[in-house]
C-alpha positions in Angstrom: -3.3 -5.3 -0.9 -2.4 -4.5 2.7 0.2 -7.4 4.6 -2.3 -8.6 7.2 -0.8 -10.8 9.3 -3.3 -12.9 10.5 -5.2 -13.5 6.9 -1.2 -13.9 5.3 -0.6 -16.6 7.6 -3.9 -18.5 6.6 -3.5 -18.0 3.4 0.2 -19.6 3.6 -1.2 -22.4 6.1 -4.0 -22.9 4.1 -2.3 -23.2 0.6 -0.8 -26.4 -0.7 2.1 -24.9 -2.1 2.7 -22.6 0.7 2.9 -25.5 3.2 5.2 -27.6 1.3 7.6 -24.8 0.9 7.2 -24.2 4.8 8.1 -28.0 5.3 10.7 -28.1 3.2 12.6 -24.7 4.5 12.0 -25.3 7.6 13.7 -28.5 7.2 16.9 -26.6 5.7 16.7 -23.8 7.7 17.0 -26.4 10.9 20.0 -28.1 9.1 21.6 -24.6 9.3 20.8 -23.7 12.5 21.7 -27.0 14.3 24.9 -27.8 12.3 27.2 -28.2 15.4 24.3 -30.4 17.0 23.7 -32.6 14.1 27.4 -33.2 12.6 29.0 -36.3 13.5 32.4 -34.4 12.9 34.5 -31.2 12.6 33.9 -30.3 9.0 37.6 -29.1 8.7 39.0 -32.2 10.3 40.5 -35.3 8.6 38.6 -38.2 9.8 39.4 -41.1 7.5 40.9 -42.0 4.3 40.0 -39.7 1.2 37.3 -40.9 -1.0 35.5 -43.3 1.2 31.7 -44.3 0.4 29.0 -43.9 2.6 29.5 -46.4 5.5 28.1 -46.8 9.1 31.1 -44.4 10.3 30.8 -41.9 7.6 26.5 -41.5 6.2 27.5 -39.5 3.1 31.4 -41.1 3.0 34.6 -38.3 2.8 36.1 -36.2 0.1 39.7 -36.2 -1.5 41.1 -34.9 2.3 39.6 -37.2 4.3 36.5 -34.5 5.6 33.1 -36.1 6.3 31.1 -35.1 3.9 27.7 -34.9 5.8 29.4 -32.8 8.3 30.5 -30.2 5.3 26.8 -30.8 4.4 25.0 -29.3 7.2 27.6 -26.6 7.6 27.4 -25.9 3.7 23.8 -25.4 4.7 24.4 -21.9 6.7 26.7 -20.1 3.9 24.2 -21.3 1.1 21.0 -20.0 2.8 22.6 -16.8 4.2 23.8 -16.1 0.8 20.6 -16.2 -0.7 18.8 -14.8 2.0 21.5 -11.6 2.6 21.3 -11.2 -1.5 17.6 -11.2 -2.4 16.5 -9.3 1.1 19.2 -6.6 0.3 17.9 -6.7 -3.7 14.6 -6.1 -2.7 14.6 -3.4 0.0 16.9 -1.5 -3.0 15.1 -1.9 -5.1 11.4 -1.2 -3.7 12.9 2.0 -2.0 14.3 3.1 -5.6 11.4 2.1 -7.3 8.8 3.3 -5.4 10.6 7.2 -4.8 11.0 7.0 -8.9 7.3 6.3 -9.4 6.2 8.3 -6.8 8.1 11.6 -7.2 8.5 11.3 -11.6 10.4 14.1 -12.7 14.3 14.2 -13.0 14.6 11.3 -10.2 12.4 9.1 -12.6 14.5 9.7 -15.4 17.9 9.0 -13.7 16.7 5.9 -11.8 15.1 4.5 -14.8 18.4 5.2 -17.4 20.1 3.1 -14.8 17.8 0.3 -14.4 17.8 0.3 -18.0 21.7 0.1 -18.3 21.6 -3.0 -15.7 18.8 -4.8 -17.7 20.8 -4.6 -20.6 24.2 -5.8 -19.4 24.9 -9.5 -19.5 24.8 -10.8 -16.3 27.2 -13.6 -15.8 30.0 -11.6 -18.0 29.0 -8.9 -15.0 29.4 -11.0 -12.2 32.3 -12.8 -13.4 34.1 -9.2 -13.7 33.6 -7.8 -10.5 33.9 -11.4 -8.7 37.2 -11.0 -10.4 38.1 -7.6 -9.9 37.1 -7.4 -5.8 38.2 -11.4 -5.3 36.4 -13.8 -3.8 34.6 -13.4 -0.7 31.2 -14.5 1.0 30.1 -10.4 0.8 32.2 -10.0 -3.3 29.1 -12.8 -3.7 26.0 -11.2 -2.0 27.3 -7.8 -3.5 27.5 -9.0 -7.4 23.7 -10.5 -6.5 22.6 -7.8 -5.4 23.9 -5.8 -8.3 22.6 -7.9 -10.3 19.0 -8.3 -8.8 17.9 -5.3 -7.6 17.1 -3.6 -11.0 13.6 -5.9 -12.1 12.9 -5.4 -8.6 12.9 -1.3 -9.0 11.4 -1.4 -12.4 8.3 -3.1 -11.2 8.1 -0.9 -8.0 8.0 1.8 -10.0 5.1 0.6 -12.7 3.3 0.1 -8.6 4.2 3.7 -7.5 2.6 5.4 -10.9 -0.3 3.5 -10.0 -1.2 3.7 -6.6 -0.6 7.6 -6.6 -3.4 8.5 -8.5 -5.6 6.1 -6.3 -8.5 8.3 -4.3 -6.9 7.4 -1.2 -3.5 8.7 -2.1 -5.4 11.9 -3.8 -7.4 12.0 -0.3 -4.1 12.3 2.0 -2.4 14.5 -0.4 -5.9 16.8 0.0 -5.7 16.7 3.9 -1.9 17.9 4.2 -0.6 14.7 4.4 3.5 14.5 3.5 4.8 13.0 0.8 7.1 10.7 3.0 3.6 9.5 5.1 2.1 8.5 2.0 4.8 6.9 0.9 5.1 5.2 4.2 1.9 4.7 5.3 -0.4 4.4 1.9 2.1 2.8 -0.9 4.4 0.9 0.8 2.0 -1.4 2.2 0.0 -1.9 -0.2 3.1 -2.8 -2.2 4.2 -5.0 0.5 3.2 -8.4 0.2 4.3 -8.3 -3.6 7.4 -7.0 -2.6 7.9 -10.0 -0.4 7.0 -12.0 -2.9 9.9 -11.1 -5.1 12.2 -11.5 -2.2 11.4 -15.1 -1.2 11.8 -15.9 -5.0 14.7 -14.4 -5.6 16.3 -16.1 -2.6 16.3 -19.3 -4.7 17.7 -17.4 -7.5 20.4 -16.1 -5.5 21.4 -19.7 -4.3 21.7 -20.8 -7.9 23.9 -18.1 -8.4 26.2 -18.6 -5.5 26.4 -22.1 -6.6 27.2 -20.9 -10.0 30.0 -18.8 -9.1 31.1 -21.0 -6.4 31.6 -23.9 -9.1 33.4 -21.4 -11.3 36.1 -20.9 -8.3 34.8 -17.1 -7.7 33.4 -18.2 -4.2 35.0 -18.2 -0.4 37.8 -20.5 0.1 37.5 -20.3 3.8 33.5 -21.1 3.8 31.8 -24.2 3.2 28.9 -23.9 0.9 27.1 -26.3 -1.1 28.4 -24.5 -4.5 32.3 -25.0 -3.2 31.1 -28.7 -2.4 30.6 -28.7 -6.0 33.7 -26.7 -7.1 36.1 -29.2 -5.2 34.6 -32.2 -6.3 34.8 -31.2 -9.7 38.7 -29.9 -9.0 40.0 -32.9 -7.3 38.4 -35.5 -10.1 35.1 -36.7 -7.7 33.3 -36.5 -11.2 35.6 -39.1 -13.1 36.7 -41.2 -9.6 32.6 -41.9 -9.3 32.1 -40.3 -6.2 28.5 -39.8 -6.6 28.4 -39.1 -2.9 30.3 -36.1 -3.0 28.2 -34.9 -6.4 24.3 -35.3 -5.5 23.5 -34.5 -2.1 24.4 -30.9 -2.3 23.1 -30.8 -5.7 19.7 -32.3 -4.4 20.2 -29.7 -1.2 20.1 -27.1 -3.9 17.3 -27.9 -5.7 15.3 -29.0 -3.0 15.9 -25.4 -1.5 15.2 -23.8 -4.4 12.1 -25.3 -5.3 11.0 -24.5 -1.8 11.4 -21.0 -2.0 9.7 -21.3 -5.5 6.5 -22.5 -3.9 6.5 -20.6 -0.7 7.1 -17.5 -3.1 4.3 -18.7 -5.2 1.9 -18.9 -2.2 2.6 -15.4 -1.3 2.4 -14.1 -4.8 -0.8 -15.3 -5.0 -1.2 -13.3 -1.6 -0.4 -10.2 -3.5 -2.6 -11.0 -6.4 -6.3 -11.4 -6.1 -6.5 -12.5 -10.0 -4.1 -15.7 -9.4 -6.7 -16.3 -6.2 -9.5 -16.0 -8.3 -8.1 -18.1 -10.7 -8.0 -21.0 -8.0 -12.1 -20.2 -7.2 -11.4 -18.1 -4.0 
């Protein structure tokens, strides 16, 4: 199915799930974007004694330094979401190009593309990531490049399984009859008819790719310099937040997380559902 903007968007407005994911990202995505507006202090700076509960002064209290910790909040908010968004956008447009240029053309291309997607499927994934995270050293880009190594291999294999399909179609048969080039039909026939799927898997796997920034984050393999809501994690578990009872240091970001997560989850869900006219009929549309 073809990405049309103006039935997309009602479909998305007009979906339950799609609209809470709306509200809830664009309520994240807000955080992030009006950080310096919205925090009360420098995230960097010591404003007050270490380990101080939530108070009139301080919403969500300070860490072991003395930092508010709402401030670090809303800043945290930028790294986490570009993260995820850089990861999964970068997974996907791999991946479909790959994909769809295996399926398309078959041959020798198939083969190698699909020997390699194979050998990524069958690595382990977090022995993967913690190997490289290791071997390049930490970084905001070491992260978004071991997601996107990671990621954009499902992504290819089911662009592919689209590509063998859609070339056979009578419209792709009729272009090919007319003259039309292989790069036009790719372009102009398969992609977008691939496209709303593909976008799909992108919005979902941004939530995946926040889980696993979080993941290596709390393993010490993310940015020192940045503050995310996975090195939230990693420093309170460091500097003994878990065992002092700082509970206001643990479950904000961790609620920031899944809140975000589950977001993305429904707004991909919605858009899946886009792509798919079974799931739509399935609902009595």
């Amino acid at each position: 199915m073809k990405l049309r903007p103006g039935g997309f968007l009602g479909h998305i407005l007009g979906h339950p799930m799609g609209r809470a994911g709306l509200i809830i990202l664009s309520f994240f995505i807000g955080m992030a974007i009006l950080a310096p507006v919205l925090a009360p202090y420098n995230p960097w700076e010591i404003v007050a004694m270490p380990f101080q509960p939530p108070s009139e002064e301080h919403i969500l209290g300070t860490n072991d330094m003395g930092q508010d910790l709402l401030s670090e909040l809303l800043y945290g908010a930028r790294v986490s979401l570009s993260i995820g968004i850089i990861a999964a956008f970068t997974a996907t447009v791999i991946g479909v190009a790959l994909g769809l240029l295996a399926g398309y053309y078959g041959g020798a291309l198939d083969r190698i593309v699909t020997g390699i997607i194979d050998v990524f499927l069958l690595m382990p994934a977090l022995p993967l990531m913690l190997v490289l995270s290791v071997f390049i050293g930490p970084g905001f880009f070491t992260i978004v490049f071991v997601i996107v190594l990671i990621s954009w291999p499902p992504v290819a294999r089911m662009m592919r399984a689209q590509a063998l399909s859609l070339r056979e179609r009578p419209y792709v048969e009729a272009a090919r009859a007319v003259g039309a080039s292989s790069t036009r039909i790719l372009l102009h026939h398969i992609l977008p008819n691939v496209g709303p799927l593909a976008l799909a898997l992108a919005i979902l796997m941004v939530g995946e790719a926040m889980i696993l920034e979080a993941a290596l984050s709390f393993l010490g393999l993310g940015d020192p310099t940045k503050k995310s809501w996975g090195m939230m994690l990693y420093w309170a578990f460091q500097t003994g937040a878990f065992s002092y009872g700082a509970w206001w240091w643990i479950v904000p970001p961790g609620i920031c997380i899944a809140s975000a997560v589950f977001g993305f989850a429904l707004l991909g869900y919605a858009v899946e559902e886009y792509a798919n006219p079974r799931l739509r009929s399935m609902r009595g549309e």
